[in-house]
N, C-alpha and C positions, 0 to 999 in steps of 0.2 A: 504494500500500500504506500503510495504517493501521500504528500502533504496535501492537508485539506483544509478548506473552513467551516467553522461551526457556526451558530448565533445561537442564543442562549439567552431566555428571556425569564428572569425571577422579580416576579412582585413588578414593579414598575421601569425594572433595569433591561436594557437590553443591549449587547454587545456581540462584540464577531471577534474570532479567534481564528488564530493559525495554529495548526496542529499538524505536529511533526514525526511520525512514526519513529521510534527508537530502535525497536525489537524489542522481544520478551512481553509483550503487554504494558510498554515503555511507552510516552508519549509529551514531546514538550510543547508546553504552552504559548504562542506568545500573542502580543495586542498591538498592533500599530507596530509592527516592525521590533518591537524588544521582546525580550522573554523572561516569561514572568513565572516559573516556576516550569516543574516535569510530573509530571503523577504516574502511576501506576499502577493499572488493575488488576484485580484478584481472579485470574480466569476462572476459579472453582466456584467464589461468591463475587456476582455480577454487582449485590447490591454495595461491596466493598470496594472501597480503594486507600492508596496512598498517596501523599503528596512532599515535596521536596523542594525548598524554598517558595514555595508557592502563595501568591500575593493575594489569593481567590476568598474569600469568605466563605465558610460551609453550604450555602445553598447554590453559590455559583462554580463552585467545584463538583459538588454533585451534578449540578446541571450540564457542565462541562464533560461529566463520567457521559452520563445519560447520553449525550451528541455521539461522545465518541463509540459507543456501544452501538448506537443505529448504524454511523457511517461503516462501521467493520460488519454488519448484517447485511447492508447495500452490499459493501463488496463484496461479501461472501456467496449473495445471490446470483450478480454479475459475474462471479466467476477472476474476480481481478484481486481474490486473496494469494 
């Protein structure tokens, strides 16, 4: 999987990210061209993650998880994992 963008809207906030494949279920975050943390998901528990210097606040982190779990379902459909 290629870099992609998410949008990510909690509560009144809505923003767009760049998302950068790592490996391992690794992925960095960044906004406007910086980067603003890497997280990393629990492939065993979907509802779990981690994160590492990460700027995000708990609801835009999760929502950030959540992006990135559909965009890996897309490509897993499409055939482009």
């Amino acid at each position: 999987m290629e870099q992609f963008k998410i949008e990510v809207a909690v509560e009144d906030r809505r923003k767009f990210y760049d998302i950068r494949p790592l490996g391992n279920a690794r992925y960095e975050i960044s906004e406007k061209g910086e980067v603003i943390g890497t997280i990393q998901l629990d492939e065993k528990d979907h509802a779990r993650c981690e994160s590492q210097g990460c700027e995000l606040d708990l609801p835009l982190l999760h929502a950030v998880r959540e992006g990135i779990q559909i965009q890996e379902g897309w490509d897993e459909a499409l055939g482009h994992a």
